[in-house]
C-alpha positions, 0 to 999 in steps of 0.5 A, spaced: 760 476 426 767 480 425 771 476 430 768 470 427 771 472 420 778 473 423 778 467 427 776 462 421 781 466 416 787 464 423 785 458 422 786 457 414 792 460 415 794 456 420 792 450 416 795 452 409 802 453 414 801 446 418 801 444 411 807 448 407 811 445 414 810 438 412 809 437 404 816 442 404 819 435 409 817 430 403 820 435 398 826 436 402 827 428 403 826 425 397 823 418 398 823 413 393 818 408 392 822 402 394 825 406 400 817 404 404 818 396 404 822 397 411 825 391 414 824 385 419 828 381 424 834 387 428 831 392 422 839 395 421 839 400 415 831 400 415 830 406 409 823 407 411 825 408 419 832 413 417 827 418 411 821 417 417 826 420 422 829 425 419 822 427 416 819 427 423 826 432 425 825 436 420 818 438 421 820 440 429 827 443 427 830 438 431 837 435 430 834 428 431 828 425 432 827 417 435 820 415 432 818 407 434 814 403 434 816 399 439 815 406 444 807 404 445 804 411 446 806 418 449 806 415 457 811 410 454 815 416 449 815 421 455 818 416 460 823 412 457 825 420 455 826 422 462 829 417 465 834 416 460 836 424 461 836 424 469 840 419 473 839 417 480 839 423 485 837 427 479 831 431 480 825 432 475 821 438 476 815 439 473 812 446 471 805 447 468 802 442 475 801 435 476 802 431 470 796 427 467 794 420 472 797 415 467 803 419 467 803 423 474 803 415 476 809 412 472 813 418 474 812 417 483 807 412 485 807 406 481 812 400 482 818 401 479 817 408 477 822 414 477 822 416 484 822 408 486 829 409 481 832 414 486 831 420 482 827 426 486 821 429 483 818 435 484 811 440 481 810 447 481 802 447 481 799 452 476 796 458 479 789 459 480 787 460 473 790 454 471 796 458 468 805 456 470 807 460 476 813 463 472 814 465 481 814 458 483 818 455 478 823 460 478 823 459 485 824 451 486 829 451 481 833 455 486 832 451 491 839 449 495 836 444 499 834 440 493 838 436 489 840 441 482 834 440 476 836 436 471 830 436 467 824 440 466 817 438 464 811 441 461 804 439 459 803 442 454 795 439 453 790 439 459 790 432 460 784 430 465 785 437 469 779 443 467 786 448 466 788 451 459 792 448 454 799 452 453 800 456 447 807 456 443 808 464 446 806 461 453 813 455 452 816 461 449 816 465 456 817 458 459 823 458 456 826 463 457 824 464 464 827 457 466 834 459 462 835 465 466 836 461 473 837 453 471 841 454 462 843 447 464 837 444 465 834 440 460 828 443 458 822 437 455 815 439 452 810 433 452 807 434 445 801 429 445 795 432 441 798 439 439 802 437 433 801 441 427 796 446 431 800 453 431 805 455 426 811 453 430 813 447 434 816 447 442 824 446 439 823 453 435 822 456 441 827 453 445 825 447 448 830 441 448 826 435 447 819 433 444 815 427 446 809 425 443 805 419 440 805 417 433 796 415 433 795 422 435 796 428 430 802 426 426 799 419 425 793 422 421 788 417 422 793 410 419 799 409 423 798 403 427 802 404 433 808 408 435 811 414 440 817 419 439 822 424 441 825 428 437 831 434 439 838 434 440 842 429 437 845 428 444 839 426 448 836 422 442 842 418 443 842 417 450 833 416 449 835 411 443 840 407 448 835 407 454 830 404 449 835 397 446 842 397 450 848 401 451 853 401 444 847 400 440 844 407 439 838 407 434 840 402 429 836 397 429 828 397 429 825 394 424 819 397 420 815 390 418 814 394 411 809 399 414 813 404 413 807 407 407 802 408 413 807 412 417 809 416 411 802 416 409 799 418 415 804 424 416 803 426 409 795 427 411 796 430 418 794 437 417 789 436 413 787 431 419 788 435 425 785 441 421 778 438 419 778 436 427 779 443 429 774 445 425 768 439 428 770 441 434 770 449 433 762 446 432 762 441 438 764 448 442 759 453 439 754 448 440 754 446 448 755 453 448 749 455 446 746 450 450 749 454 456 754 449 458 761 451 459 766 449 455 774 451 454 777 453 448 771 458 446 767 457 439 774 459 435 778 462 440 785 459 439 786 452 440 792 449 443 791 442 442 786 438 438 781 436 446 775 441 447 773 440 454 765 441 456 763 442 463 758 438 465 757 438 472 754 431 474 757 423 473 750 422 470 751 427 464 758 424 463 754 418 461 749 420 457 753 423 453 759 418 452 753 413 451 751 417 445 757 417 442 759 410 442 753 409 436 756 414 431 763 411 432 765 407 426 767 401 430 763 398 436 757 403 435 753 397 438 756 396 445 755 401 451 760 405 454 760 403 462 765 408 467 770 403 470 777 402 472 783 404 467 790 403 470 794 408 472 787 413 473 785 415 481 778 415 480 773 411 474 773 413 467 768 413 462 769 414 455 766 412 448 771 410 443 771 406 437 777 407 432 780 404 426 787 404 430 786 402 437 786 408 442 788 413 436 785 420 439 785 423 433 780 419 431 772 422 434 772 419 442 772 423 448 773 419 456 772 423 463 774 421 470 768 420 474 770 427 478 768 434 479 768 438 476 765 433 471 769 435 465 768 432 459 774 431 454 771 430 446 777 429 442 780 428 435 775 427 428 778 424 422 773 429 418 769 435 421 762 432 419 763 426 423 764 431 429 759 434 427 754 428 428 757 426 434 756 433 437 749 434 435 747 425 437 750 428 445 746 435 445 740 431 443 741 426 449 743 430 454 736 435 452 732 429 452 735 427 460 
């Protein structure tokens, strides 16, 4: 009871910190009302972009940040950021393991990726606990028969991967390990479901650059599209200049007057990503007790807004995404099928209908057909609807 006390007054202080972060953001911008109606056409001097933009750089202390809606999602924003900032015979390496499939596809396997790009890529596995081999990331920087590091990238979120999510102490020890042997690599975090979760952000622990996806934790539920990076301005810049064209920079982009959503939609974010916490702190006390294995614990510290259940078969998989599906608010009367998804090695299944397509702060969960048959239960716009999803899947997986 005690340490369930401690973990609940964590959380409530965490959540009054997330907001104070960015209720301050709105204070310190002071944007008017007529300052949300954006532009069309090339976008030049959209005030809605430049105030969401500066607001997105004060909430991550970075000096700049990009956030587009032409950068479709966290793989789009990830991408187009790495290979603005390393050039061809440049060496990517990836230090928390083999990226998510989607990603891990984009960066060297697929037609047209980085490495098709001529840019080298390398991963350092995480170790048998599924943590950074801080070793083997020191080492492969100092590999002399590689070409020099250019870049660094982590994950932050667990992906489709049964390993732990990484704190903000573990990116601050990350840092500082990679500083000691390689100070002129470019340091990227990817960010994706972690916005607004701990107290602090990749950039104040020394991370160069963070990408992300604007229909998760910062899109609170009403940004209909978008990705960013934020970080130094002189990284942005090369990111703004790979996204349009070279002597363009940033200024263009265009709003299409749904500036007030992209506003609104961060104004509410801590409450959203809190009140998802909270469903899922349920989700994981409940299949807990039921005897599955679940990552994080019931109140343990979260990392990121995905709670990973064991299930250990294919057929769970399917029973519990098929009960899912009817307490979502969109689709409810369709039944999720395990198929194809492009990028993915292996069929997914995944029970998702949100009022913003694919938007994972919002209840879904997917899985890739594969042991150790992990399901990753994801987002909650309110801690209840969780809380109906948790207890419509325990109820099914019981009656199987």
């Amino acid at each position: 009871m005690a340490d369930s006390l401690l973990a609940t007054e964590r959380e409530s202080t965490l959540r009054a910190a997330a907001c104070a972060k960015v209720y301050g953001a709105f204070l310190r911008e002071g944007i008017a009302e007529f300052e949300l109606a954006g532009t069309s056409g090339y976008g030049y001097h959209d005030a809605a972009r430049e105030h969401y933009e500066a607001l997105i750089a004060r909430l991550y202390s970075a000096e700049r940040a990009l956030a587009r809606m032409t950068i479709v999602s966290g793989t789009h924003a990830i991408v187009l950021a790495l290979a603005a900032l390393t050039s061809p015979g440049g060496r990517i390496l990836v230090a928390t393991g083999r990226p998510y499939d989607t990603l891990h596809n984009a960066l060297s396997q697929a037609p047209g990726s980085l490495v098709d790009h001529g840019i080298v890529y390398d991963e350092v596995a995480l170790d048998q606990a599924g943590r950074v081999d801080f070793a083997g990331v020191t080492s492969a920087l100092q590999d002399s028969t590689r070409p020099a590091v250019q870049v660094v990238f982590v994950q932050r979120s667990r992906g489709y991967a049964p390993r732990p999510s990484l704190g903000i102490a573990d990116i601050a020890a990350l840092v500082t390990s990679i500083r000691a042997v390689a100070p002129h690599a470019i340091i990227a975090v990817d960010n994706c479901y972690c916005e607004l979760v701990e107290e602090q952000e990749p950039i104040e622990v020394g991370a160069d650059l963070v990408m992300g996806s604007l229909i998760k934790n910062l899109g609170g539920g009403l940004a209909p599209t978008g990705g960013y990076v934020a970080g130094r301005a002189e990284y942005i810049e090369r990111v703004a200049t790979r996204l349009y064209a070279p002597g363009l920079g940033d200024a263009l982009g265009p709003t299409l007057g749904l500036g007030r959503l992209f506003f609104q939609g961060l104004f509410m974010a801590p409450t959203v990503v809190w009140e998802a916490i909270r469903g899922l702190n349920f989700a994981a006390a409940l299949y807990a007790q039921l005897g599955f294995r679940v990552d994080p614990l019931p109140h343990a510290p979260r990392r990121d807004i995905v709670q990973a259940i064991r299930l250990g078969s294919l057929a769970q998989l399917e029973h519990f995404a098929q009960a899912l599906q009817p307490a979502l608010p969109i689709n409810a009367r369709y039944r999720p099928e395990a198929g194809p998804v492009p990028g993915y090695r292996d069929q997914v299944i995944m029970s998702s209908g949100s009022f913003i397509g694919g938007a994972t702060i919002e209840l879904s969960c997917d899985a890739p057909l594969r042991a150790p048959y992990e399901m990753y239960l994801q987002g909650g716009l309110s801690a209840e609807h969780v809380v109906v999803g948790a207890l419509l899947t325990a109820q099914s997986l019981g009656k199987e």
